[in-house]
Structures are given as C-alpha cells and as structure tokens.
N, C-alpha and C positions, 0 to 999 in steps of 0.2 A: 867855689866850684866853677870849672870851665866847663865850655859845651863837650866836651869828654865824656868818654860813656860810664866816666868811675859813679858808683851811687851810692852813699853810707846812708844807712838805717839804724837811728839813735835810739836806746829805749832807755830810760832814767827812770828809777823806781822813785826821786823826789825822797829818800827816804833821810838822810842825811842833810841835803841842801836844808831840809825844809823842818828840820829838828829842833825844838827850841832849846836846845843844850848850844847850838850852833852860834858862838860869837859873830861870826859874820853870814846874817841869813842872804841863804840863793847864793852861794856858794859852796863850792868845792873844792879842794887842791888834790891832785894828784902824788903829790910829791912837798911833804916839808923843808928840803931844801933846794930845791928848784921850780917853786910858785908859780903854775899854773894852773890858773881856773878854769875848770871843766866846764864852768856855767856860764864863761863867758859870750863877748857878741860875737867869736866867730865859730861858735858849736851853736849848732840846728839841733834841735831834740825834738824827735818825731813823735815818740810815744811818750808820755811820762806818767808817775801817780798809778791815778785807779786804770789810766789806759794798758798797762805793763802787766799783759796776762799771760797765761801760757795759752791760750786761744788764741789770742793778737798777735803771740812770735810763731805760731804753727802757721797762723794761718798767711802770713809774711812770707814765710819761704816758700811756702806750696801757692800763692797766687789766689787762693779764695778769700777774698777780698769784694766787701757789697760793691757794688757799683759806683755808690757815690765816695768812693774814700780816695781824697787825692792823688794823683802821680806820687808827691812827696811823701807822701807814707808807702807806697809801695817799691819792692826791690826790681820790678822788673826786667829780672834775668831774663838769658833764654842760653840756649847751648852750647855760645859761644862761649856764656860768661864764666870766669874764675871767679868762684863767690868765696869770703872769709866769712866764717862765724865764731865768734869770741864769748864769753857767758863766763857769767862769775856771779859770784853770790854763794849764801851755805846751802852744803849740798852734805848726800853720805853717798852710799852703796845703792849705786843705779838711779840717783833722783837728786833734783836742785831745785831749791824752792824759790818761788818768785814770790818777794816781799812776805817770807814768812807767812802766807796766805793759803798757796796752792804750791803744786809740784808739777814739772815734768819729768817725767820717768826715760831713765834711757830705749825702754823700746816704743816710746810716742818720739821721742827725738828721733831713733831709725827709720821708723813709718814716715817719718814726714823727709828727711833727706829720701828716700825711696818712692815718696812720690815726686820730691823735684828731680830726682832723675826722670822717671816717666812722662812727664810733664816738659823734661825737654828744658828745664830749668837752670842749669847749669851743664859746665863743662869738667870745671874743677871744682874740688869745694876743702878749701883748709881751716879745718876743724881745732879751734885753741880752747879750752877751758880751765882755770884756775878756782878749784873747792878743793874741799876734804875726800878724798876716794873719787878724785876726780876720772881715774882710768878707767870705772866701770860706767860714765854716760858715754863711750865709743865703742863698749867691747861688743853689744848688737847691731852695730852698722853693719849693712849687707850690702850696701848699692857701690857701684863704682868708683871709680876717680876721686877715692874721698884719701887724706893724710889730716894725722887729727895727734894732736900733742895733748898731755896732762900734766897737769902740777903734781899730779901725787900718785901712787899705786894706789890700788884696793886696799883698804887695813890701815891707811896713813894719813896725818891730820894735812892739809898745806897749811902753814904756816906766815902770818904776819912778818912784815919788814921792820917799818917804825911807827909808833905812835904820833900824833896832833897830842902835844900836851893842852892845846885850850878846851879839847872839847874831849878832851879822855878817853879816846877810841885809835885803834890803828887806820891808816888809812890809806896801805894798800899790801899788797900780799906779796912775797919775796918773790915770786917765780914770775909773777907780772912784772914788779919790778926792774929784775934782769934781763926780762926779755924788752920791757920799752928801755932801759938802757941799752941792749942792744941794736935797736931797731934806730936810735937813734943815730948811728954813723952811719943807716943808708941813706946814699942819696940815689937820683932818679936813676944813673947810670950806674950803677952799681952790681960787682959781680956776684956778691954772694949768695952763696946758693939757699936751697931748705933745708938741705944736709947738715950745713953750720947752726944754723938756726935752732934745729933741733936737740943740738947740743949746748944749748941755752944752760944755765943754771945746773952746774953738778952739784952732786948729793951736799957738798959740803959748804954750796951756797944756799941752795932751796930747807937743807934740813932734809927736806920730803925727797922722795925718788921721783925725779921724770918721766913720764913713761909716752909710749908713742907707736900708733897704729900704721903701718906703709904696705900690708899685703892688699887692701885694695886701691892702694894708686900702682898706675899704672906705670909712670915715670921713674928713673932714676932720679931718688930726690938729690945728689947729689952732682945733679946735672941741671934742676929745676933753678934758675934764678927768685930768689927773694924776691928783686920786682915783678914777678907774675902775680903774686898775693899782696904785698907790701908796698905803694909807692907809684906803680907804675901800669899800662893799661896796654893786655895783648894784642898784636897787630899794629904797633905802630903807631896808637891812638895816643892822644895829648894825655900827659902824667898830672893827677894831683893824688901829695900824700897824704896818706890815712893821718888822720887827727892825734893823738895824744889822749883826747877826750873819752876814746874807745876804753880805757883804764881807769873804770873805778866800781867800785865793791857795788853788785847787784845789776850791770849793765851788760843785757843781752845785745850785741852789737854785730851789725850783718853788713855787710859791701859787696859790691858785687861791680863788675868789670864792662858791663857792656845794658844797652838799654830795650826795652822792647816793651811793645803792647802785649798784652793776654788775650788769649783767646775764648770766647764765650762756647763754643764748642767743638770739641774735641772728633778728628774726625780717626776715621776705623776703615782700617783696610777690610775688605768683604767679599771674599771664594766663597760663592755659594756651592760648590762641589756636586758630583757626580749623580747618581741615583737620583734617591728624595732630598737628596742637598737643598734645591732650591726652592723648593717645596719649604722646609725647615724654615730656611733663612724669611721667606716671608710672614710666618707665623710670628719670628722674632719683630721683622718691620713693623707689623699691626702690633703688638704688643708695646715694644718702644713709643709706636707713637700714641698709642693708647694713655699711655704713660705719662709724655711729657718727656721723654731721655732726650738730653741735649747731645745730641753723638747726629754724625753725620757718615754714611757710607760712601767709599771708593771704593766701586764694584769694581770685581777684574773675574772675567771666567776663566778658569783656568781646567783643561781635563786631556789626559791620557786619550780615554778611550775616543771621542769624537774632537779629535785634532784640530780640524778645518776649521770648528767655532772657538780655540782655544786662542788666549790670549798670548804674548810673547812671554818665557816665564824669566826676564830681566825687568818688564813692566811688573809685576808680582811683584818681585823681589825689591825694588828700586820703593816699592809700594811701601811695604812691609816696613824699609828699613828708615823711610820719611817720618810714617804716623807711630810707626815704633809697638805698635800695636793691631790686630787683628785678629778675625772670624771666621772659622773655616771650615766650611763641608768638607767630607768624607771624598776624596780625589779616586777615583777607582783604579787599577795596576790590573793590564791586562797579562794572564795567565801565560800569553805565548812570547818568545823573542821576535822583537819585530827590530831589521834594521842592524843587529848586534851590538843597541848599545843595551847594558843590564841594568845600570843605574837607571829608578823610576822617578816620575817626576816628586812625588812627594819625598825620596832620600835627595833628589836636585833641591829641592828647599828646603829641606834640613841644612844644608850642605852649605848652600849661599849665604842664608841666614844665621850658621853658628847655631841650630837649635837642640842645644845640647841634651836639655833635661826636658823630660815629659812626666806631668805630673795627672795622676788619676786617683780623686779622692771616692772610696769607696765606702756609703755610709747608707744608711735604709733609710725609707722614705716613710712620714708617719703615713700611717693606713694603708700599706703598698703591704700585702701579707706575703713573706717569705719564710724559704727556712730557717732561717736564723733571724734575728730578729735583736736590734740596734748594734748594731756593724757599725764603724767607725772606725775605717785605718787608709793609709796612703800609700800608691805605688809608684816610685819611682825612679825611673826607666833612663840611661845611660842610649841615647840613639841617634847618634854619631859613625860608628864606627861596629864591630862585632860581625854579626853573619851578614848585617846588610851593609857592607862595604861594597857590593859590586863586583868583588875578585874574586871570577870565576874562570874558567879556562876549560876548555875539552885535550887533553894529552896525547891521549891517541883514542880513534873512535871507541866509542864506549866507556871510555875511562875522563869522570869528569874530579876536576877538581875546586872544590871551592875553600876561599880562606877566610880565617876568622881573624880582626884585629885588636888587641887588647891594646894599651899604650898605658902608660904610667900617667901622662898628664891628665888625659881623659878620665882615667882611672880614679885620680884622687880627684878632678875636680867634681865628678858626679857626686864621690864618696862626701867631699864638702858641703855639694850643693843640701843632702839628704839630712847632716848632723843640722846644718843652718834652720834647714825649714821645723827639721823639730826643735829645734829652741825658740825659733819665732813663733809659731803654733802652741806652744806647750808639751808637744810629745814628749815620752819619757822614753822609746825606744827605737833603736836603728838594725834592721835585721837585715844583712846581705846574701842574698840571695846568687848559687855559684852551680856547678860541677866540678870543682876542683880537685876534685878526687877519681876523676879522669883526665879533664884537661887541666893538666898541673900546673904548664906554664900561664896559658893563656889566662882561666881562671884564677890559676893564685896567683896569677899578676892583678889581680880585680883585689881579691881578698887580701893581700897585704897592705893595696894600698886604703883600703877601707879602713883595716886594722889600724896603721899608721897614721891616718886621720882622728879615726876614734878616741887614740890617744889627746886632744887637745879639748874633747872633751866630757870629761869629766862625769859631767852631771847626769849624762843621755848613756843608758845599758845599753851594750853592742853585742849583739850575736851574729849568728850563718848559719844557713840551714841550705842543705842541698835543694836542688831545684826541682826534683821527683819526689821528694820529701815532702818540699814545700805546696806541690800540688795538695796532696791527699789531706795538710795538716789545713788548708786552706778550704775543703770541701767538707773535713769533719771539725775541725776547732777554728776558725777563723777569727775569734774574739783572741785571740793569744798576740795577734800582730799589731801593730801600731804605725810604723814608716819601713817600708821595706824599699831595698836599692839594690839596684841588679842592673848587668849587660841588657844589651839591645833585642835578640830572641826572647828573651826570658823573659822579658817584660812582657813583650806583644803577648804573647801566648798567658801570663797571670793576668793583666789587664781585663782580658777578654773572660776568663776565667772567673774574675772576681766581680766583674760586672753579671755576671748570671747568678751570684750569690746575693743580690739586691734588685734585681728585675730584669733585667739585660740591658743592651745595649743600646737600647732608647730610654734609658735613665740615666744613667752615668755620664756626665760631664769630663774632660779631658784640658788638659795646656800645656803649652810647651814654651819652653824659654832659651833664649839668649843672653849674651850680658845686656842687649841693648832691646831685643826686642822680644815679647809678648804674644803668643798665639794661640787663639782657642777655638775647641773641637770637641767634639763626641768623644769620651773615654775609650770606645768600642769601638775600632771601624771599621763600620758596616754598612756599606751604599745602601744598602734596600732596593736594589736593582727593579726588581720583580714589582717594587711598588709602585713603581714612574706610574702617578695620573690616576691614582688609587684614591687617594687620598684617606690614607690609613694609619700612613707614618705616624708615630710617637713623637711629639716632640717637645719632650721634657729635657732630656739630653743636651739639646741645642739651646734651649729657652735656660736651662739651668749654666751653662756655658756662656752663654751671653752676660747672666749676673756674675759670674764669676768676673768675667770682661771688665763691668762696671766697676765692682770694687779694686780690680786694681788700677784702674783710672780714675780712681777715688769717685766715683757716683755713686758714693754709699746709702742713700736716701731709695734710689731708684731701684737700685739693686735688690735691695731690701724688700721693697715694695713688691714689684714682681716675683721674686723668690717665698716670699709669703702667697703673692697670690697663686702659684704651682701646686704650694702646698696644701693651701685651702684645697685647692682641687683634689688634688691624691686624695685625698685623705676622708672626705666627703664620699668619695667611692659613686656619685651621680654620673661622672664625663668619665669613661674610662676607653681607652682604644683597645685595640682587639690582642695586643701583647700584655695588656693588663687586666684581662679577663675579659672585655666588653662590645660593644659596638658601634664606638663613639668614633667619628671622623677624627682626622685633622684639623680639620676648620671647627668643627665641634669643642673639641681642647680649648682651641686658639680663643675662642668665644669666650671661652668658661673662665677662661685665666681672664680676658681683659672685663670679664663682669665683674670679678672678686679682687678688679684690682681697687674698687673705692673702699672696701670694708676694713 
C-alpha cells in the first residue's frame, strides 16, 4: 500500500485455510488454474476466525468502533470516499450468514449503509454480492449514491465454477469468477465504465440471472469509470489495485477511497425558534446533559417576526447542510405582507434544503387519557410545492389569485418516500390522501402518481380517501389508518388535526427530510406565543423530537434512555403541565424526566 488514500478491509472466516481436509494448511487458491494464494505475504487480513461477525462488519462501516481498535481495522471513510463492499458466503431470501453461525438480514445491512450516509461516511458506495437469492440483500437500500450488482435474482441458487479436486469442495462461484476475470484487464488508466461491468456474466455464463440496483445512484453508470471503484483513487490521488484476495467464499470485503479520523461527537445544528422555542430547547440541553448525549449544538437564531436578532438564513442553511442534521423550534410566519415578498422563511428553508418529506408519527402515549386510545399511524406530508408555493398575485383590485403546484416528480417522489418508510417500519398500509374529484388535474396528478408507485409494491395495501372524508374518518375511526401521503395543505391541516387525537401539540413529535439532510420539530406548529416567560410550555414534543434526532444518528442507547424516561413521566400522572391536565411547570417536567432518567 502507498500513502494513497485507498484502504482495504479483509475479513476471512479462517474457514477453509484452516480445515483439516486442507492438503495445504493456511492456504487458499482463488482459482485452480491460475494459483493464487489468498493467504499469501502480500494479503493483510484484518478480521479473521471468531473475529468475522456481523457486529464487527456493521460496526466497520458505520465507525462504531471501541477506541482502542487500530487504524488498520478501521475503514475510515468520510464523504469524500467511494467505498466498495463485496460479501459472499450462503445466503437465501434477505440474509447471508457469517460462518454458518449468525446472519445479517438485508434490512441491518440498509440500516447500517443509512447510517454511513448520515454519518458522512461515504460518497459512493458499490455494492457486489455473490450467494443464492442474492438480489434480495439490496432490495431494502433506501440511502443514496448506492449501485449494488447480484449473482442471482430472488428464487435462484448462484452457482459454483469449478471444483479443488484435493480437498473436494468448489472454490469459487461463476459470477465472482467472471467478474475477477474481468476486472483483470483493468489497468490504472483505464476507460471502462460500470455500465460494462454490470454486464459481467450473462445468463448463460452465471447459469443464475444477474440482477442490479441503479435508481439510487445518482450517476450515469454508463459514464462512471470502473476506476472510481476498481483500481484507482478520486481526485487525482496515487492508484493501488484492489487485491484478487477480495475473492473467496465467506469474505466480507470493504475499501474505501479516501482516509479520515472519526469523530467522537456529532454535532447538531440548533433553531431554537420563535415563542417557547427556546424555552424547549433548554429543557432538551439539561436533559442531554443529564444524560451523557455526546452531541454538540451549533446554535443559529433564526426568526420572521423579530428580525434585527435574526441570523443570516444562508448561515442556517450552510449550517444545516454541513452537520446534515438538525433541531428545530417552531419559526413564527407573521400574518401580514411585509415588504411583498410571500415566501416565509420556514418555506425559504424547505426550499434551500430540499426538505421534501415531513414526517409526523401519531401514536398515544401510555397514561396520557384520550379519546381513543393506542393510535399508532403516520402522516406524511409532500412540502415543497402545492398551496405554499408562494404564487400569488392580486389581478385586478379585489380579485386575488393564488396557485397550486402539483409536479409529477415531486409527485412520485413523496409517493416513494411513503411506500419506503412502510416497508422499513413494517406498515402494511399506504393511504393517499387527495380532492381529486375537484381538482382533477392538479390532484389526480398526486393520485396517479401514487397509484403508479404502489404498483412496485406489492406487499403494502394502497388506497385514497378524499380529504373531507379523511377528516371525519380520522375524528370517528382513526385506528383504520396506518401511513397516510398527501400534498402540502392537506397535511398541515391533518397533522394538526391528528395531533389533538393524542394530546395536542405539545406531544407530538415532527421531521422533515432531505436526501441529504435530517430535521427535527414539534409535529404541530405552534409557537405558544402567549406563553414567552411562563414557563408552562409542554415539552414532551421537543424532548420526544430530540430522541427521534438521536436514533437517527444512531445514539440508540440515549435515545432510549430519555424516551423511557418521558414516558416514566406521562404515565406516573405526578408531573403533568397544564395541557395535560395539571399544574406542573416546565422546569418541573424538565426535572422529572432527568430524575427518571437512572431508573
């Protein structure tokens, strides 16, 4: 290895080298007629044996890693990096087992590329695997910039090359095969792309069908050079090629492009927002540090209505799209046109940030008495584009006109965002919420493309229910819903809605996402104006918000933590604020939660 930022990560299950059927022990060959020892002096093997877990390769690409574990076991990626991961061994339908011992399931594999996105961990990430129903460990990737090849469809064995007649086993799989036979005619300069690449081994070389994931890369693979993954190292940086060694039965195998340190914690953009916003946010401070939460705040104040203390909102922004992640009070939208521009600053930061999808999960809290009672379903919101696009116009006095935007792309890509999260969640249902049966185009441009999505999948029930409909069906049966996806009015207005069918708006938790970036808020919002300096506010909402925050910045321990201790609260019925029947402060809560955070 040169001082090049290339980095391979070797994991050997020892399973074979160390087999006493093995004529030549601590040995491997790759290949019976072109004799190369995997075991050789110039392969490094970082993991091998009992170290080769599915905890050790999760915990490899995501960066959690004890302290004392060397440089040389860690891939230290970061955003720059093009990372490959290659895995082989037997597998079926959605799981690959390591050493016959344990499995990784294709949705702990999505989870963890989904935290190295979040995490800032890579750039690219080219996804190989060679088992049996190899194409169902990619079909739950959700995160970005990923292109991910299989040996085999779902339903289809991958199939062996050629046999080691001394030790009576095959010893390597046709689709690996052809593919490091092909990999072998790159050299460092070399044009071929992943386009070609991915047409490695047809049906009547593999036996098996090749199958191959490219809607979330972002690139034309057909424009992508093989040396981005294969060989060579982006920006210019000194080329060493990937090993051969990468190729053999049971070997989870990681590289990655560029080098960097980890960071012990993560820090968090933080809009304490408008009203009791700031109020909130410190209630979260004291409890985090209560805690132990390794998170660090970049405060930025940002507010509409008292301007002169407001921050620039490209510092915000610039903020937001660094730490990729963020917390965020309720921004207040003053009622009058000031100025003539219409666009408010919270649709400016939807806007800059791409924050396409708002998600509000709506579920009762134990001991919190309402009308209904264990609610459990999810709303989400399309808000982008629709009534709060800003296009408004006066025609001629007294005649105002405002317009509504539907768009196809937007359209499906919500519709996407909605079937995704119910497959990752477990939901069994997607309900599209419309008026399409007035507004024909703009709506059933929403409802087609919803439709048209639904189609891919399967497994998840699709319905539509108008949105006056949806009201009423939402105040008398509310247990009937499970994920619902709707335009941008339609949401605001059910959010708020559904947030009263589980305590209001000081319960309810809110997020909003980008491809790239993370933001979390109150479900409901509601400054609580009238409360500035009261100290009355609820702040379960925010405090619940915040753990939502942690888990997907994987601080699953913390999150936990606090989110038990809220609950201890509720639930105890002793701390309760005045929205929850009582006459307990804010700081009272704030207290109560970080008492019951040892229990």
């Amino acid at each position: 290895m040169t001082e090049c930022k290339i980095r391979i990560i070797l994991m050997v299950a020892d399973d074979m080298a160390c087999n006493p059927r093995n004529p030549r022990p601590a040995t491997v060959f790759n290949n019976a007629n072109n004799q190369i020892n995997v075991y050789g002096d110039d392969v490094e093997v970082d993991y091998r044996g009992y170290e080769v877990t599915v905890e050790n390769f999760i915990r490899v690409l995501t960066g959690r890693l004890p302290p004392s574990t060397p440089r040389s076991k860690r891939l230290l990626s970061d955003e720059h990096s093009n990372v490959l991961v290659y895995m082989t061994g037997h597998g079926g339908d959605g799981f690959l087992k390591f050493q016959d011992a344990e499995e990784i399931s294709n949705v702990e594999l999505a989870d963890a590329f989904e935290q190295m996105w979040q995490k800032r961990r890579y750039h690219e990430v080219f996804f190989m695997i060679d088992t049996c129903q190899a194409e169902s460990m990619f079909q739950k990737f959700y995160s970005p910039n990923i292109l991910a090849v299989a040996s085999s469809k779902v339903g289809e064995d991958s199939l062996s090359h050629h046999v080691d007649p001394s030790i009576g086993v095959y010893v390597i799989d046709r689709y690996t095969y052809y593919a490091l036979e092909f990999l072998e005619t790159v050299t460092p300069g070399s044009k071929k792309t992943m386009g070609q690449f991915l047409e490695v081994c047809p049906k009547y070389q593999c036996i098996s069908t090749v199958a191959k994931r490219t809607d979330l890369f972002r690139r034309d693979v057909n424009k992508v050079l093989l040396t981005d993954f294969f060989g060579s190292v982006r920006n210019q940086q000194e080329a060493s090629f990937l090993s051969k060694c990468l190729f053999h039965r049971s070997i989870p195998a990681l590289s990655s492009t560029q080098d960097s340190s980890a960071d012990s914690c993560q820090t968090v953009t933080l809009i304490p927002g408008d009203g009791v916003g700031p109020e909130l946010m410190h209630s979260v401070k004291d409890v985090f540090q209560a805690a132990g939460v390794p998170v660090k705040f970049e405060e930025i104040y940002l507010s509409e209505t008292n301007p002169s203390m407001s921050a620039n909102l490209d510092t915000a922004v610039k903020s937001f799209k660094k730490n990729g992640v963020g917390l965020k009070g309720i921004i207040s939208t003053p009622s009058q046109l000031k100025g003539g521009i219409l666009q408010t600053l919270n649709m400016k930061i939807r806007t800059e940030i791409d924050l396409f999808a708002n998600v509000v999960v709506i579920k009762s809290l134990p001991g919190f008495k309402t009308r209904h009672k264990n609610l459990d379903f999810v709303i989400i919101r399309e808000q982008t584009e629709g009534e709060y696009s800003a296009l408004e116009h006066e025609t001629v006095p007294g005649v105002v006109e405002s317009l509504k935007i539907i768009t196809r792309k937007n359209s499906k890509r919500i519709a996407k965002f909605a079937f995704d999260y119910a497959m990752k969640h477990n939901r069994s249902k997607v309900t599209a919420v419309h008026k399409a049966n007035i507004m024909k185009l703009g709506d059933g441009l929403f409802i087609k493309c919803c439709e048209e999505v639904a189609q891919f999948y399967p497994k998840i029930k699709f319905d539509t229910m108008i949105i006056d409909n949806c009201c009423m069906q939402l105040v008398s049966n509310p247990h009937q819903f499970d994920v619902m996806v709707m335009p941008n009015l339609y949401g605001n207005i059910v959010d708020n809605l559904a947030a009263g069918l589980v305590g209001g708006a000081g319960v309810v938790p809110g997020e909003s996402y980008s491809s790239d970036v993370a933001v979390f808020e109150q479900g409901a919002r509601h400054a609580f104006a009238e409360a500035i300096g009261k100290n009355i506010a609820n702040p379960t909402a925010t405090l619940l918000s915040a753990c939502n925050m942690l888990k997907h910045i994987h601080l699953d321990y913390h999150a936990k933590l606090i989110e038990d201790s809220v609950h201890r609260v509720i639930k105890t019925q002793k701390v309760k604020t005045r929205d929850m029947g009582g006459y307990a402060y804010t700081s009272d809560f704030t207290h109560a939660v970080i008492d019951n955070l040892q229990h």
